[in-house]
TORPAMAR-516193 format. One record per atom (N, C-alpha, C): residue number from 1; residue in one letter; atom name; x, y, z. Coordinates in nm, 4 decimals, always signed. Atoms other than C-alpha are relative to their C-alpha. Last residue first. Layout:
% residues N
bakol  balo  nuvex  u  v  w
NUM  A  CA  X  Y  Z
...
***
This chain:
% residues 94
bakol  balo  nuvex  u  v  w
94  X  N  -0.0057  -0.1461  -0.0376
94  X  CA  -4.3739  +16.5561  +8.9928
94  X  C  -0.1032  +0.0270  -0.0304
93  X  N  +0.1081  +0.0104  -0.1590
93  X  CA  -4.4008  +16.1513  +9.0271
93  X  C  +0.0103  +0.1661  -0.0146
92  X  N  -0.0451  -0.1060  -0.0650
92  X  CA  -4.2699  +16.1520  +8.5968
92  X  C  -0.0953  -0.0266  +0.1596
91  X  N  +0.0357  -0.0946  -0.0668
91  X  CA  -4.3401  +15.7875  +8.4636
91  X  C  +0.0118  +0.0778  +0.1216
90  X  N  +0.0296  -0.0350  -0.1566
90  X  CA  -4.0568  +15.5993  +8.3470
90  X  C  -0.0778  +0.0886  +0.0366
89  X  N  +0.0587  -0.1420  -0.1033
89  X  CA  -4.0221  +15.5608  +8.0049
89  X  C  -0.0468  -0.0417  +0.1290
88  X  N  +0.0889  +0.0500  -0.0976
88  X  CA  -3.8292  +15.3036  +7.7837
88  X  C  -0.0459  +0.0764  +0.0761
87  X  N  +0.0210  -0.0493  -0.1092
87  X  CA  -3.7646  +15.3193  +7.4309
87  X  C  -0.0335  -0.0444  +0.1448
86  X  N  +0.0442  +0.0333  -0.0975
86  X  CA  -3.6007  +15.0876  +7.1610
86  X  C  -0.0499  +0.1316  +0.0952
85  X  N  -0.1082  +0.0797  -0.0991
85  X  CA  -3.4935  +15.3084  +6.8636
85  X  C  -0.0853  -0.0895  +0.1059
84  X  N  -0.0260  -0.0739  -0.1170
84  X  CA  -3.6514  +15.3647  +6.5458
84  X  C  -0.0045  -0.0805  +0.1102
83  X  N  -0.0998  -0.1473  -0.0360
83  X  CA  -3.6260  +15.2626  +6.2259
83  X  C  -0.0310  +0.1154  +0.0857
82  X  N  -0.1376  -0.0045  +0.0511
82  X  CA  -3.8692  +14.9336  +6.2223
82  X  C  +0.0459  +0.1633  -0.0211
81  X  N  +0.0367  +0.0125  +0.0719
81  X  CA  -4.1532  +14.9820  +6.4857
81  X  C  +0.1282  +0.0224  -0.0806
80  X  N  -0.0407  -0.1386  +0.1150
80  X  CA  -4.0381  +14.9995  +6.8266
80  X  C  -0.0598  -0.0796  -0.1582
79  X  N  -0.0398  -0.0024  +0.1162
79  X  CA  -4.1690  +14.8350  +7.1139
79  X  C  +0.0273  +0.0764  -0.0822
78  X  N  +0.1110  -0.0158  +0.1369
78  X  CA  -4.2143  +14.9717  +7.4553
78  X  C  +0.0817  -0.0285  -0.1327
77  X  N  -0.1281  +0.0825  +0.1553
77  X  CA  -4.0621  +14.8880  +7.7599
77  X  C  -0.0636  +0.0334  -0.1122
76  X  N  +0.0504  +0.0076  +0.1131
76  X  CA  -4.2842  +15.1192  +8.0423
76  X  C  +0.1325  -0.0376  -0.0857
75  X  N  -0.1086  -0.0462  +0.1171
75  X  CA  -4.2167  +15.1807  +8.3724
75  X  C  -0.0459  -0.0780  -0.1270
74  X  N  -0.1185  -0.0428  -0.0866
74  X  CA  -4.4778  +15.1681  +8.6797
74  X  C  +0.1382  +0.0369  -0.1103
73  X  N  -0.1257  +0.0981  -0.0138
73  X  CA  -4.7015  +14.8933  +8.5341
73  X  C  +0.1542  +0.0671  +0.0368
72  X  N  -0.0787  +0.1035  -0.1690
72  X  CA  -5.0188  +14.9923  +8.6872
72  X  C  +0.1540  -0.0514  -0.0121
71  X  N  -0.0439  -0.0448  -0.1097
71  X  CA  -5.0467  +15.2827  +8.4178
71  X  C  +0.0774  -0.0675  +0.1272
70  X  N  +0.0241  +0.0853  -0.0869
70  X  CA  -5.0398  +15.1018  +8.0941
70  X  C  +0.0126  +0.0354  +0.1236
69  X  N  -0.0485  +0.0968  -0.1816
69  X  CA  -4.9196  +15.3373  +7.8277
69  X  C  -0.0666  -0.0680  +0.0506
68  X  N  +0.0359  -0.0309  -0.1262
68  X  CA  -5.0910  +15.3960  +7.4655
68  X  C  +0.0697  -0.0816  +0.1147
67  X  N  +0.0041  +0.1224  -0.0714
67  X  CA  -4.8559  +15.3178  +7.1616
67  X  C  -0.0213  +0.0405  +0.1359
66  X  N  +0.0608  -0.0447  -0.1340
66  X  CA  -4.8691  +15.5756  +6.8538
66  X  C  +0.0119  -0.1154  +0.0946
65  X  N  +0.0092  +0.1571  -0.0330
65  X  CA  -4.6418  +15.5415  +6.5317
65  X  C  -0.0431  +0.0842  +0.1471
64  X  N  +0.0196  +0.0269  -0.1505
64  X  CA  -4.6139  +15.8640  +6.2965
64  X  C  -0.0601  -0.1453  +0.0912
63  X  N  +0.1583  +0.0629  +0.0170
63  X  CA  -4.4500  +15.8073  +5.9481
63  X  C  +0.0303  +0.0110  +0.1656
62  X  N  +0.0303  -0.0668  -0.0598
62  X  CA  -4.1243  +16.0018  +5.9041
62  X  C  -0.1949  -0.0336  -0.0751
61  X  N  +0.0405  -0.0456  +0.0695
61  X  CA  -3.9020  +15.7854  +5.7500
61  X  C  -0.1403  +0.0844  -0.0248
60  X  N  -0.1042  -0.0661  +0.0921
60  X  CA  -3.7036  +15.7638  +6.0010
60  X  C  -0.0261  +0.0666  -0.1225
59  X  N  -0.1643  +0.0733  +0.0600
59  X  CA  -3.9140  +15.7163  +6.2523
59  X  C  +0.0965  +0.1082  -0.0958
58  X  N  -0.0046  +0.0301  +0.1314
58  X  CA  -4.2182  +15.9543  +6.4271
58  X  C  +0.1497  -0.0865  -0.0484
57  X  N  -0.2005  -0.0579  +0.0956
57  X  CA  -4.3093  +15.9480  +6.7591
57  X  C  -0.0123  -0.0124  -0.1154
56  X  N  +0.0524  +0.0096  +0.1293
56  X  CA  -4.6710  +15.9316  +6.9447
56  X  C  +0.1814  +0.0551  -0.0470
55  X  N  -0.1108  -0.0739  +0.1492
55  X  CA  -4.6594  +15.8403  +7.2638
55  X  C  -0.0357  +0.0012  -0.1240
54  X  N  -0.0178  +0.0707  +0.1552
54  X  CA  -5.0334  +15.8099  +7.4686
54  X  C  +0.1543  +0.0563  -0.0426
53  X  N  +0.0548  +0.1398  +0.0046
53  X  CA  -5.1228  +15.8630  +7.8333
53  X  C  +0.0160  -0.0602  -0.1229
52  X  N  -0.1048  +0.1260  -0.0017
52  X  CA  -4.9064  +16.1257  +7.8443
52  X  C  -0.1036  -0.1008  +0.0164
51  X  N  +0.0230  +0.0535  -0.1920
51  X  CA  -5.1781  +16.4042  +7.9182
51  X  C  +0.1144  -0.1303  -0.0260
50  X  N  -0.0267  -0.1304  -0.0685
50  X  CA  -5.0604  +16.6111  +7.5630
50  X  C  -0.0432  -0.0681  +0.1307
49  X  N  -0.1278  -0.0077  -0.0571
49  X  CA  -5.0480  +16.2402  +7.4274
49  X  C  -0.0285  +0.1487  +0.0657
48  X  N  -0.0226  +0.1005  -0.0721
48  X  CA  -5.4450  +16.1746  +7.5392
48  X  C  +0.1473  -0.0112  -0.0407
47  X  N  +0.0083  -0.0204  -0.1642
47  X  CA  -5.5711  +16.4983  +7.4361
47  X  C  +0.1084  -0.1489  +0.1053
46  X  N  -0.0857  -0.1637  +0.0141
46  X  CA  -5.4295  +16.5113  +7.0627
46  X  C  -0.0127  -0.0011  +0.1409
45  X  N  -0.2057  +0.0408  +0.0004
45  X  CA  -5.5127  +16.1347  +7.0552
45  X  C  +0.0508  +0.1089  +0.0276
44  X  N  -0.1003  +0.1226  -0.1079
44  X  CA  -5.8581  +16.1942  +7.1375
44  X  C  +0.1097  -0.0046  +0.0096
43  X  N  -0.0114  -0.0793  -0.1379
43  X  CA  -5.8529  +16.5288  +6.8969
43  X  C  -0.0016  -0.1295  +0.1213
42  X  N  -0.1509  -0.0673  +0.0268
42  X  CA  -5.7517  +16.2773  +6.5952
42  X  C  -0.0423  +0.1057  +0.1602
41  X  N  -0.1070  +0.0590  +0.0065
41  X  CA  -6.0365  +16.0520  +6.6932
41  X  C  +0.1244  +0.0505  +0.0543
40  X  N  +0.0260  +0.0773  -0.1410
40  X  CA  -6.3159  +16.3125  +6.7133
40  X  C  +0.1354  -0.0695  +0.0298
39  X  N  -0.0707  -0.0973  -0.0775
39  X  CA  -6.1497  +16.4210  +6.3497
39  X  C  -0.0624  -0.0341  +0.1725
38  X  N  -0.0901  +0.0531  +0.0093
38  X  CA  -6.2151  +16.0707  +6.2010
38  X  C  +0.0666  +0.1068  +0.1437
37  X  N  -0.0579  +0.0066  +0.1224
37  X  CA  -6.5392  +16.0241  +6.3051
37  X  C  +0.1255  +0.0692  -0.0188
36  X  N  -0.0549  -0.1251  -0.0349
36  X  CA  -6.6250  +15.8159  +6.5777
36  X  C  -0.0005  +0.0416  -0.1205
35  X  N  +0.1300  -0.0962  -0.0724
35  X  CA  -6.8200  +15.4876  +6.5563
35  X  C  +0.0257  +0.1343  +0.0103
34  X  N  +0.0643  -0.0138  +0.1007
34  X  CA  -6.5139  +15.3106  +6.3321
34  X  C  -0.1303  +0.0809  +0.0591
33  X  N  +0.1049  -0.0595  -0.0689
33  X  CA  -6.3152  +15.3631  +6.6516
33  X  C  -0.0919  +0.0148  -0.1419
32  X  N  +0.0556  +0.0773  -0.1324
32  X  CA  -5.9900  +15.1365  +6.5672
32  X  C  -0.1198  +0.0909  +0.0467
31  X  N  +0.1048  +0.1568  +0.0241
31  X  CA  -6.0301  +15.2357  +6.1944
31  X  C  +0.0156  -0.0486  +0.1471
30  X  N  +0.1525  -0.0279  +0.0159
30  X  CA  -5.9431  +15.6252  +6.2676
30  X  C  -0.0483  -0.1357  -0.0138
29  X  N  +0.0630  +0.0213  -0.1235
29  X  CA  -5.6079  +15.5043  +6.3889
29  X  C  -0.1469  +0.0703  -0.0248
28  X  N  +0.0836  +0.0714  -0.0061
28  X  CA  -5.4543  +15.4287  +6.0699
28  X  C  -0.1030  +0.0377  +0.0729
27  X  N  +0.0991  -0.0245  +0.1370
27  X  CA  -5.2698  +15.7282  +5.9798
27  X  C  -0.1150  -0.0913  +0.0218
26  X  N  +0.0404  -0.1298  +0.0075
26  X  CA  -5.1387  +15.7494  +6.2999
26  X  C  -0.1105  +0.0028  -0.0890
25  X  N  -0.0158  -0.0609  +0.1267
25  X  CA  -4.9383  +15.3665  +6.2478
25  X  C  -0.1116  +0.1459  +0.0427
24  X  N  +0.1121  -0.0019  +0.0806
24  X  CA  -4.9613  +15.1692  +6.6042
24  X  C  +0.0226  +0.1367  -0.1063
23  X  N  +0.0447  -0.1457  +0.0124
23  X  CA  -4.6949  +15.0715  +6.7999
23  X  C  -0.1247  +0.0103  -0.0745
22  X  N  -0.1499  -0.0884  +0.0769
22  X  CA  -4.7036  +14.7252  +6.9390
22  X  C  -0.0888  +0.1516  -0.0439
21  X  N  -0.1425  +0.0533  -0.0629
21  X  CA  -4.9629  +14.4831  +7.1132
21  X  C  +0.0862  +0.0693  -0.0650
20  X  N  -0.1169  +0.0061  +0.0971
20  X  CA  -5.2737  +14.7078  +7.0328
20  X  C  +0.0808  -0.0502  +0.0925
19  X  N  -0.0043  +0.1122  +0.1041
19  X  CA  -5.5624  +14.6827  +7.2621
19  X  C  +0.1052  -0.0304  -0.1071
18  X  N  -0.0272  +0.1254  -0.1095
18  X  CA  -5.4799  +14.9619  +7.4727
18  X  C  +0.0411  -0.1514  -0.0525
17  X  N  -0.1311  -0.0016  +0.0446
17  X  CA  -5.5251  +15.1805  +7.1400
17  X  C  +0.1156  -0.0909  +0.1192
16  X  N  +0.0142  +0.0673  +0.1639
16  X  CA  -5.9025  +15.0671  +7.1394
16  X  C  +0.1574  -0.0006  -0.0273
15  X  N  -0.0012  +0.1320  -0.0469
15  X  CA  -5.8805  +15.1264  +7.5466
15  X  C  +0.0278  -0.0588  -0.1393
14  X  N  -0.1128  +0.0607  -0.0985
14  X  CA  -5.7285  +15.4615  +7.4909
14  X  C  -0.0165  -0.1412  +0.0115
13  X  N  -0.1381  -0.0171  +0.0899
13  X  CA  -6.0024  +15.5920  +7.1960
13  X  C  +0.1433  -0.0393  +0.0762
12  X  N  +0.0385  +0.1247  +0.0981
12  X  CA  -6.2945  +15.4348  +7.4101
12  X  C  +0.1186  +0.0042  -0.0922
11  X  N  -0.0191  +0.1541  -0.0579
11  X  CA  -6.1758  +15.6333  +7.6858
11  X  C  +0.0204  -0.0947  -0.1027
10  X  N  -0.1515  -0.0181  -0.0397
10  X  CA  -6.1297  +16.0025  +7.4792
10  X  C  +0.0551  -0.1872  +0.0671
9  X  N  -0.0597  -0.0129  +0.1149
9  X  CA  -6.5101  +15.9112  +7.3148
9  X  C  +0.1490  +0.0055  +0.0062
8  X  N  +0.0115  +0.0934  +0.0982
8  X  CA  -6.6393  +15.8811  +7.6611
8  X  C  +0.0663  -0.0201  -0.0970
7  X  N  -0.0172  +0.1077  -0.0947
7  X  CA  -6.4682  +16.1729  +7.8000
7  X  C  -0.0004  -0.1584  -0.0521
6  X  N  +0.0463  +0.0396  -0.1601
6  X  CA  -6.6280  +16.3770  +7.5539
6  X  C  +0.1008  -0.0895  +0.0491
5  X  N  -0.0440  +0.1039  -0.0609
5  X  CA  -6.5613  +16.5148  +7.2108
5  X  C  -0.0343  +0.0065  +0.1068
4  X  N  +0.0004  +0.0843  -0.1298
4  X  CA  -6.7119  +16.7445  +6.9666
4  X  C  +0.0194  -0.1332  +0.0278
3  X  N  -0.0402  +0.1375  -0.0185
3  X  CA  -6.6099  +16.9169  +6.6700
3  X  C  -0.0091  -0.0268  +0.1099
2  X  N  -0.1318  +0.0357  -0.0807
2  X  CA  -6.7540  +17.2459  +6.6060
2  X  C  -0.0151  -0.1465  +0.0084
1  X  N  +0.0179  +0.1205  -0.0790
1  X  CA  -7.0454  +17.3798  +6.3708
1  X  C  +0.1366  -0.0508  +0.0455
***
């Protein structure tokens, strides 16, 4: 039996991580989609940074921190979570 995802399930996992004002912890992110289960989730996120619509970095002490983009806004400031740096990204036009 395989793990399925949809569209649906990829949205709902962007708008739930939309909703966050700062980074967001990895480990957590199965509780913003309590309807999913965990692995659904974890392949959302797997699809949605491999399309840049999501970072996912790790600090210093090597815990992963996620923080979905905002398309209309053209460049991106993004918080940091303690030990690691300010970023800012500019989405690629290529």
């Amino acid at each position: 039996m395989g793990i399925t995802i949809d569209q649906v399930h990829i949205d709902r996992v962007l708008t739930a991580l939309r909703q966050q004002e700062a980074w967001y912890r990895l480990d957590a992110a199965e509780a913003l989609c309590p309807y999913l289960t965990v692995d659904q989730v974890f392949l959302a996120i797997d699809y949605l940074t491999r399309s840049g619509q999501v970072f996912l970095r790790m600090d210093a002490n090597q815990t992963y921190w996620l923080m979905a983009l905002h398309p209309a806004a053209g460049e991106y400031s993004l918080a940091s979570p303690a030990g690691m740096q300010n970023m800012t990204h500019r989405p690629s036009l290529s």
